[in-house]
N, C-alpha and C positions, 0 to 999 in steps of 0.2 A: 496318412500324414499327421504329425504331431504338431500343434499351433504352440508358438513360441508364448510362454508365461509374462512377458515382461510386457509393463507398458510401452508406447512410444518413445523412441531417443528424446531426453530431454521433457518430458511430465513424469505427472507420477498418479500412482492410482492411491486414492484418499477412504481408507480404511475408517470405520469407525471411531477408532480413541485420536485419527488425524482430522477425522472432521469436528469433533468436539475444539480442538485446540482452533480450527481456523473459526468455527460459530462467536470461540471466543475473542478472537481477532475482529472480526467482522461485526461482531456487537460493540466492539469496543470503538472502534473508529465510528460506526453511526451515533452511536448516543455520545462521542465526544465534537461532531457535527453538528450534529442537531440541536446539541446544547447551544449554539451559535448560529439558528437558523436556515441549517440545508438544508434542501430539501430533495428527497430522490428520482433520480431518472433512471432509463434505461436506454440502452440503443440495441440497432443490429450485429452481431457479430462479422457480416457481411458489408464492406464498402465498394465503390468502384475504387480502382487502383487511382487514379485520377485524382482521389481526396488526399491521397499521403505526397501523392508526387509535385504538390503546387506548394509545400511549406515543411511537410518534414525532415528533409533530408535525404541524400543521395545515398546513403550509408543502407538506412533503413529501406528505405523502397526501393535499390538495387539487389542489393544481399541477404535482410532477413525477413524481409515480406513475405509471407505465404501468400501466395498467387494463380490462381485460374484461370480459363477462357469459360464460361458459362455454356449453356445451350441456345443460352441467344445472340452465342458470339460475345460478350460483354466480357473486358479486363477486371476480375473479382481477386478481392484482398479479404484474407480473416485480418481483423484489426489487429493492429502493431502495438494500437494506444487510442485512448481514447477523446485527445485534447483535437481533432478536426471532426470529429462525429458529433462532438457535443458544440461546435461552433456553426457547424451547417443547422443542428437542430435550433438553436437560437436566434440566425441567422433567419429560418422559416418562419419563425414567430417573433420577427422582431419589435413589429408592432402592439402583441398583444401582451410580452412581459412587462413584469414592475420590476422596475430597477432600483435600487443595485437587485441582478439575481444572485442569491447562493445556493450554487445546484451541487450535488454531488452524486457518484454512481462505486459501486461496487460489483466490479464487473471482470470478468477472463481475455487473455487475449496471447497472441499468439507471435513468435521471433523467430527467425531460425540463425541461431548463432551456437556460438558451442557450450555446452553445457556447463556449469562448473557450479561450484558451493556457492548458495544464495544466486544462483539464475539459472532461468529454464525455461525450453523457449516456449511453453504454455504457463502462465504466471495471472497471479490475482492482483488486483490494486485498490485502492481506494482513488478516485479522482474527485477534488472540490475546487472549485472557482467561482471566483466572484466578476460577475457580469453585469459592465455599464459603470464604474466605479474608478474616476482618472485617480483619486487622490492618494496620497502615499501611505494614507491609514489602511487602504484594501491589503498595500503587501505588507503591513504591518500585522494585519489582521490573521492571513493565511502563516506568515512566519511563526505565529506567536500559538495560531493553532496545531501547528506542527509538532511545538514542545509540548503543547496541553495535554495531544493523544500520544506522546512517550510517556507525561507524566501519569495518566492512565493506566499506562501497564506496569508503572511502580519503579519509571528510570526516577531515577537524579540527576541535577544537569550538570554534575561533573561524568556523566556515563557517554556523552553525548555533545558534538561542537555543530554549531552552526556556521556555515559560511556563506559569504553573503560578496555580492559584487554587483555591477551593472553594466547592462550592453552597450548604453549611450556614452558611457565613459570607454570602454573600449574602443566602441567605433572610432571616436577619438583619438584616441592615443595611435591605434592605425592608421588613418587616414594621414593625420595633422601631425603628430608627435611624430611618428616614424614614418609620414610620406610615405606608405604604402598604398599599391595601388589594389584593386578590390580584390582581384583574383588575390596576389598574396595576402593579402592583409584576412584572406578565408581560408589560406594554407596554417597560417599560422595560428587562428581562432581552433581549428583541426589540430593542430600541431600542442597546443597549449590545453586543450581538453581533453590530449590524453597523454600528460607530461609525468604523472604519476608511473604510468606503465611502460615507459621507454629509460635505459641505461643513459644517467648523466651526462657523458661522452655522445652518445647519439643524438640526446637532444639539443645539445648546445650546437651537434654540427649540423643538425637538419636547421635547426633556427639563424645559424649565419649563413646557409645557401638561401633561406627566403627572404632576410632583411639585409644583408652584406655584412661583412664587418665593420664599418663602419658606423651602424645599429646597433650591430650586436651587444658591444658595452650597456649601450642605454634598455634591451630587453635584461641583458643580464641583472643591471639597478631595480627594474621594473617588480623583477620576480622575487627583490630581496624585501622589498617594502612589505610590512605589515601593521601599518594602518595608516588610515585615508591620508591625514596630515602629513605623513611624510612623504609623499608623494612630491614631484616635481613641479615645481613655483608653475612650470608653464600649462602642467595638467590643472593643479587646484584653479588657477584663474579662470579655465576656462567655465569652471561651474559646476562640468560635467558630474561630479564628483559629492555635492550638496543631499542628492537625494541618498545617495546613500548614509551618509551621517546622519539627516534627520532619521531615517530610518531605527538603524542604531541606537540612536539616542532613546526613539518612543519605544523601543523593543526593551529595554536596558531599564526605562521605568517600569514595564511592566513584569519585571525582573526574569526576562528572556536577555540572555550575552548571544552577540552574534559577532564575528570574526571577521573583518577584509581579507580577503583571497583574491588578487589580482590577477590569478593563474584559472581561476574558476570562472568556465565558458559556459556547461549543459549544452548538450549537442546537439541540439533540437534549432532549424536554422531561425523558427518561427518568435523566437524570443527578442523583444526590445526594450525591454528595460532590467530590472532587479530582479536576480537572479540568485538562488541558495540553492544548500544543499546540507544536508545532515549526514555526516559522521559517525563513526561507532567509535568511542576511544579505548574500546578491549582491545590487547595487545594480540589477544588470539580472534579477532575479527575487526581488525582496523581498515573499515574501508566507508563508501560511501552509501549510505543507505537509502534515500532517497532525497527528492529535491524539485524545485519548481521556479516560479517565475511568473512577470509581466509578458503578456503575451499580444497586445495591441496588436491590430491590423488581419489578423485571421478572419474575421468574421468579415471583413468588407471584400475577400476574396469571392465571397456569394453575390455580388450584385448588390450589398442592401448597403446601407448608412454605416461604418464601422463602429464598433465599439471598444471600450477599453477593457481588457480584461486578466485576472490575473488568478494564478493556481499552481496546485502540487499534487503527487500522487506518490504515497508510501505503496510498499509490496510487501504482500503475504509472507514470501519466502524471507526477502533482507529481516523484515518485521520476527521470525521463527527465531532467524542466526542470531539475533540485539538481544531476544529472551535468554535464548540458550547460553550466551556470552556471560550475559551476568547473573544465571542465574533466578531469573523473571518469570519463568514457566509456571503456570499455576498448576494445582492437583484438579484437574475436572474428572468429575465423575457422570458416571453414564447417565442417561437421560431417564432410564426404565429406575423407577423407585422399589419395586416389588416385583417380584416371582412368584405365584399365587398357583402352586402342585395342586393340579385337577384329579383328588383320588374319585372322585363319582360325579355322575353326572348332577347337572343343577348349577357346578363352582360359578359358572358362567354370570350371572346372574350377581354375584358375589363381588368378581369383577366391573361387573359395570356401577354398583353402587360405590365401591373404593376410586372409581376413576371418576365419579360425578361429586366427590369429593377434594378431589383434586390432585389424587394419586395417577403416575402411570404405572400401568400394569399388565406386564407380561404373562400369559394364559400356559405353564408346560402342561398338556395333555397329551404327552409322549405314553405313559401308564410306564417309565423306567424306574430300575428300582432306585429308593429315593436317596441312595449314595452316589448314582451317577446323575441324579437331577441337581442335587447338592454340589457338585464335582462342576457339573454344567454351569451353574448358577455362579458358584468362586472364578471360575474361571474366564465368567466377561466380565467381572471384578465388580459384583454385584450386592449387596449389602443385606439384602431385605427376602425372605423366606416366609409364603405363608400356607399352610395345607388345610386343604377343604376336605372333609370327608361325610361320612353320615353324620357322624357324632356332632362334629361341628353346623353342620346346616341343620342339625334339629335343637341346638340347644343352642345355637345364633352365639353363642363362644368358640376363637378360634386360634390356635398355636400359631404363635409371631418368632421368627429368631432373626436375629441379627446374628450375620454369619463371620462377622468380623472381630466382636466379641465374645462371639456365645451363646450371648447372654437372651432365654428364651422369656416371651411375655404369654398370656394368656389375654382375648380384649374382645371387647363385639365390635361389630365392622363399625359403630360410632367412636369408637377409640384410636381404631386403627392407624388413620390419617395421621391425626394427631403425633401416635408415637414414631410416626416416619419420617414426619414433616419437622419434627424437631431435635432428631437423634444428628 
């Protein structure tokens, strides 16, 4: 029997020049955190199915949760996401953090939905949140950080829209504005976060079978609004609508533009307050790239004191497509500095004083001839060529080429570093 080549439906297998590009992904989101005082966790990849099914969504822990019975009888989920695993872990210790906490993980996790360009249902994230923090600076802070690690990878924030909404003003306009009762008034939060991806014509009929026509006018107004103020005398009075402007406004000083989207839900049922999401404005990847929110009330589901909490989490993959769109990708080169052809024994030796240097260095002791170690060396797109033989380990001078120019040195292993480390 012949074992099938391909990864699993929907991953992918992460070849060396794809790991360089995610190292550089993933370095780049920690030190744009950490520049703001996250700090790192981990969890298990393993939950009881019982953590997703008290707040995430019906969507998700019905259809794309991967799910087990254990051997001790127990309902097991590979994580979907990582915002109830990081709220239990704080929830355990909620007496012994300082607050506000800023935690963040960079971590794998698992969907089963169907695969397509920018998703897959094993995917990498970044997740950061801020924990124990009511004030409206927390989501001004994670909104603001959102831009900071695009501006890391060298966007512009014409490359790029924020949008920006709140659940307390929806709930509102549902209950109060349109007198909807809970069930619909959850049809249509459904119905409206994913209004992008449904035919004009459908969406307008599916939305006057949940509000009547009689509503339906006042959603259709709802959805042409774009910005806070024009909104309806009887919405802005209620209030509901304040945090978000101040929002705006502190994002807008800190010359972050962020958008009203009244159409903007995030699917996640666990959200109560301000809610974004980030955008790609290439016309050849215009879609949503990642997005987060106030998340109040998760953590009192454990038994303990709740707290306020509020967070986002970018993905590896959308994070690939926003490079490739514009153009973003940097040139990484391989990690290995040197190629050091072992013509006789001893080279060994030679290598450990260049790597205590601060070179790495790769050892060929293939003994092939040195047009296929050459050949070898071009073709994991390698730079640096050096050959140890008699001659050289007796007179401590040894032939250096860069294989990308040509261009050959002569150097003792105290030079060596040097001419690597600055070419």
């Amino acid at each position: 029997m012949s074992l099938d080549l391909k990864p699993y439906k929907g991953t992918r297998d992460i070849y060396p020049e794809d790991m360089r590009l995610r190292r550089y992904i993933f370095d780049t989101w920690r030190s744009a955190v950490e520049a703001c005082g996250y700090e790192a966790y981990d969890a298990a990849i393993l939950e009881p199915l019982e953590l997703y099914a008290a707040k995430t969504g019906e969507e998700i822990v019905s259809q794309q949760t991967y799910t087990f019975t254990d051997r001790g009888d127990r309902q097991v989920a590979i994580r979907p996401e990582m915002t109830p695993s990081i709220a239990r872990m704080v929830a355990a210790r909620r007496q012994e953090l300082a607050y506000p906490a800023r935690l963040y993980s960079i971590a794998n996790f698992m969907r089963y939905e169907k695969p397509q360009r920018g998703r897959e249902r094993e995917f990498w994230q970044l997740n950061a949140d801020i924990f124990g923090a009511e004030s409206i600076e927390a989501d001004v802070e994670i909104i603001a950080l959102a831009a900071a690690i695009l501006e890391r990878f060298g966007a512009r924030p014409n490359m790029y829209t924020i949008k920006i909404n709140d659940r307390r003003l929806i709930d509102f306009i549902m209950s109060q504005y349109l007198s909807l009762d809970a069930a619909s008034a959850l049809k249509l939060i459904k119905l409206l976060d994913k209004k992008s991806k449904i035919p004009p014509a459908d969406f307008e009929a599916a939305v006057a079978e949940i509000v009547g026509n009689d509503n339906l006018s006042k959603v259709q107004d709802l959805l042409k609004v774009e910005s806070v103020s024009k909104l309806p005398k009887a919405v802005l009075n209620s209030g509901k609508s304040d945090d978000i402007k101040s929002v705006c406004n502190k994002l807008a000083a800190l010359g972050v533009a962020a958008e009203f989207d009244i159409s903007l839900m995030r699917g996640f049922d666990y959200y109560t307050g301000i809610v974004f999401e980030v955008f790609d404005n290439n016309p050849d990847n215009n879609r949503s790239m990642f997005g987060g929110g106030r998340y109040d009330g998760l953590v009192g589901l454990f038994g303990v004191e709740d707290l306020p909490v509020v967070g986002f989490a970018p993905g590896e993959t959308t994070t690939i497509e926003f490079l490739k769109a514009w153009d973003l990708l940097p040139d990484l080169a391989p990690a290995t500095d040197l190629v050091l052809v072992q013509l006789v024994d001893g080279a060994e030796q030679v290598a450990a004083e260049l790597r205590q240097a601060g070179l790495n260095v790769a050892v060929d002791f293939t003994g092939r001839k040195l047009d296929k170690v050459i050949k070898s060396v071009d073709k994991n797109n390698l730079k640096w060529i050096l050959f140890v033989g008699d001659d050289e380990l007796k007179s401590g001078v040894f032939k250096l080429k860069n294989l990308r120019t040509g261009k050959e040195f002569t150097a003792e292993i105290s030079q060596i570093a040097e001419i690597v480390l600055e070419s």
